[in-house]
C-alpha positions as CSV (number, residue, x, y, z in Angstrom):
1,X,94.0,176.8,153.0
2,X,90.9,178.1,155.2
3,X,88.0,175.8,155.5
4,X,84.5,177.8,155.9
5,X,82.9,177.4,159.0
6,X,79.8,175.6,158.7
7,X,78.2,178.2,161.5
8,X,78.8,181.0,159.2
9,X,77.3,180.1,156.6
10,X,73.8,181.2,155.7
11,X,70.8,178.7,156.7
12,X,69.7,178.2,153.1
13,X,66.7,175.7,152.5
14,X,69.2,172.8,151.0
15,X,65.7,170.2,150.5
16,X,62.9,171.9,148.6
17,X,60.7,169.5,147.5
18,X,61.0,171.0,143.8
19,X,64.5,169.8,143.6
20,X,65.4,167.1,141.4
21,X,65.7,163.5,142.9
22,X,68.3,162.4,140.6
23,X,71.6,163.6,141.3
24,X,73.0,166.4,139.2
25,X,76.1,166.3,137.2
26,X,79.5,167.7,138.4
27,X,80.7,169.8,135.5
28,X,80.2,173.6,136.0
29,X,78.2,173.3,138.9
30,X,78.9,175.0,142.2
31,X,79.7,172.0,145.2
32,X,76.9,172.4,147.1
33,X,74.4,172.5,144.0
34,X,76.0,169.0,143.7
35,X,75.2,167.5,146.9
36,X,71.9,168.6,146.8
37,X,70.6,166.0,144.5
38,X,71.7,163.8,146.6
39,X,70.1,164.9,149.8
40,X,66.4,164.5,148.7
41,X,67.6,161.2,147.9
42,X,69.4,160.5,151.7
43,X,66.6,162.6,153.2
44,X,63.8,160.3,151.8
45,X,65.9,157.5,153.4
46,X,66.6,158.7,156.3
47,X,62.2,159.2,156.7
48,X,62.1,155.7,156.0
49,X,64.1,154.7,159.0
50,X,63.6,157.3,161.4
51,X,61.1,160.2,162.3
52,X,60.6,163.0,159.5
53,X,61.8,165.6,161.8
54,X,65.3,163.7,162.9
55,X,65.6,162.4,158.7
56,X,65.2,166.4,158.3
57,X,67.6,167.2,161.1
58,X,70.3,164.5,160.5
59,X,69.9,165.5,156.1
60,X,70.7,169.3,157.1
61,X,74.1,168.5,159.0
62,X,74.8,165.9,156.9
63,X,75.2,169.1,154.5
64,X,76.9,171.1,156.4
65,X,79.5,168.9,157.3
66,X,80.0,167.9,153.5
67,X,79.7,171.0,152.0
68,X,81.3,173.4,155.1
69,X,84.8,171.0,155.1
70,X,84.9,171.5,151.2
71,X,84.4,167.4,150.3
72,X,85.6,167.1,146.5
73,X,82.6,166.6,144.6
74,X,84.7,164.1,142.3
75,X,83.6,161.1,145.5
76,X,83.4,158.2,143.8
77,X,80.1,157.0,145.8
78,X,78.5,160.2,146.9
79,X,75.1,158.6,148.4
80,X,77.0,156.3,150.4
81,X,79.3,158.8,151.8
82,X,76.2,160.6,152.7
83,X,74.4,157.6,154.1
84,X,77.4,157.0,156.2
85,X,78.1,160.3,157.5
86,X,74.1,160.5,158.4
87,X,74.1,157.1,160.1
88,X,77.3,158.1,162.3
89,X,75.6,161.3,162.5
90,X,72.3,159.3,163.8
91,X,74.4,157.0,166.3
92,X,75.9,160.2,167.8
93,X,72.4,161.4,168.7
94,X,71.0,158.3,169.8
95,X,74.2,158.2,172.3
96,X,73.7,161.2,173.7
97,X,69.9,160.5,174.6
98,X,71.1,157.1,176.1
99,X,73.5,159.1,178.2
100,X,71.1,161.6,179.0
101,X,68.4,158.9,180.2
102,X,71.1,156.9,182.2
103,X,72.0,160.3,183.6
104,X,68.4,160.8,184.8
105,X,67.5,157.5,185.8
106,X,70.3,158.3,188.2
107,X,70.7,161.6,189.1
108,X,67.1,161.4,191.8
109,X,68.6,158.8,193.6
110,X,72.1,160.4,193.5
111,X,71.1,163.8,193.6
112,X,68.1,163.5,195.7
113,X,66.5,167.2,196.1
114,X,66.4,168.5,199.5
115,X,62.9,168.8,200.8
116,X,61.5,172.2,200.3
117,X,62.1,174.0,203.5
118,X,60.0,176.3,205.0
119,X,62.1,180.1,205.3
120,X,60.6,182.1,207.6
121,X,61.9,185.0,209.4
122,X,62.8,183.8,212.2
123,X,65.4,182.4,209.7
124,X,66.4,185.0,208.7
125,X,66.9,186.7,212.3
126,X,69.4,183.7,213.2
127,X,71.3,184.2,209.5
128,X,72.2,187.9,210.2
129,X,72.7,187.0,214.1
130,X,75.2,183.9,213.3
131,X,77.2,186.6,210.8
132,X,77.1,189.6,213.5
133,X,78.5,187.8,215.9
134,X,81.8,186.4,214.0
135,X,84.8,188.1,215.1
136,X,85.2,191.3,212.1
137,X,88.2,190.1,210.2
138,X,86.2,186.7,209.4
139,X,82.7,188.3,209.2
140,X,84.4,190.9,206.1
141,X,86.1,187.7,204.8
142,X,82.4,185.9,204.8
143,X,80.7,188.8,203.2
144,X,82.6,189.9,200.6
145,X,83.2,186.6,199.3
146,X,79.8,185.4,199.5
147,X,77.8,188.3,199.4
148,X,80.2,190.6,197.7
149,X,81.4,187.7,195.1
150,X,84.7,189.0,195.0
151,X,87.5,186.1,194.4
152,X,89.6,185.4,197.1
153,X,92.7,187.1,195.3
154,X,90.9,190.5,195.0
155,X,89.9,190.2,199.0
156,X,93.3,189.3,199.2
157,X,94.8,192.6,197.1
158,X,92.3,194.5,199.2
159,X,93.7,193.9,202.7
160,X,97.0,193.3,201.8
161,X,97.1,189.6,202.6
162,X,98.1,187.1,200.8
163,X,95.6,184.5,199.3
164,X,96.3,181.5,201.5
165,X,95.7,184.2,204.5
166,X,92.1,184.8,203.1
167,X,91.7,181.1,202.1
168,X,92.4,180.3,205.9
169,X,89.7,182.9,206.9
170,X,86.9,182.1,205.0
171,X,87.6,178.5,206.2
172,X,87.1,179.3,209.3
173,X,84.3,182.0,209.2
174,X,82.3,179.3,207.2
175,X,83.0,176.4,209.8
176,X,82.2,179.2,212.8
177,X,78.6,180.4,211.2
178,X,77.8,176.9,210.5
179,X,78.2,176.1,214.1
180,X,76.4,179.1,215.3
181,X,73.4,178.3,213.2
182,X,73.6,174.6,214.6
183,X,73.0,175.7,218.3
């Protein structure tokens, strides 16, 4: 048995405000007609412990994870099961903003940016002299790879060498520019 995917499914509005804050009965109703009594009732809880627009947020994929995995509409405590699928679904996003933070309180002294430096052309002259004056089987290696983007199997399938040939090559084309740009 196929569940619908909750991605598929058309972005109705699920919490008019003209909808009826008791919840509806089961019999001959479609599901989601169902739950949706019981969402103006878990959205105006959800506003009472957090902002409108998460309450708003957390109410919408609170539906969609009810409706979209087919939840039997026979639950014996509907508003809970909403109110506890919201709150996990709340504890998720809280979680990921606390990683997110820690991730940021970190990441300048981790990740410290590079002071901006200043190109110029005389840059440039010393780029193109450091690459001319690799040997030619290292200098093709260098460009294609970094200039070309080409993998190091398809430089590998182009000069008939094997991959850990080309691997070798780059290695040492990278450590010989580097060392030409140093002096």
């Amino acid at each position: 048995m196929s569940r619908p995917d909750p991605v598929r499914r058309s972005r109705e509005p699920v919490l008019d405000a003209s909808a009826d804050a008791q919840a509806p009965t089961t019999s001959g109703e479609r599901p989601d007609a169902t739950w949706r009594g019981h969402l103006v009732w878990l959205r105006t809880r959800l506003r009472g412990r957090f902002s409108a627009d998460l309450a708003d947020d957390l109410a919408q994929e609170t539906y969609l994870r009810v409706v979209g995995r087919g939840v039997d509409d026979h639950v014996e405590n509907p508003r809970g099961l909403l109110m506890t699928i919201a709150s996990n679904l709340a504890r998720d996003v809280f979680r990921r903003d606390r990683v997110r933070a820690d991730y940021a309180a970190r990441a300048p002294q981790v990740y410290a940016p590079v002071a901006a430096a200043r190109h110029t052309a005389e840059d440039d002259f010393q780029v193109r002299e450091a690459i001319r004056s690799l040997p030619p089987k290292l200098r093709d290696v260098l460009l294609l790879s970094k200039i070309g983007g080409l993998t190091n199997r398809e430089i590998a399938q182009r000069y008939g060498l094997s991959v850990r040939a080309i691997d070798k090559r780059l290695q040492q084309a990278v450590t010989l520019f580097v060392a030409r740009l140093r002096d």
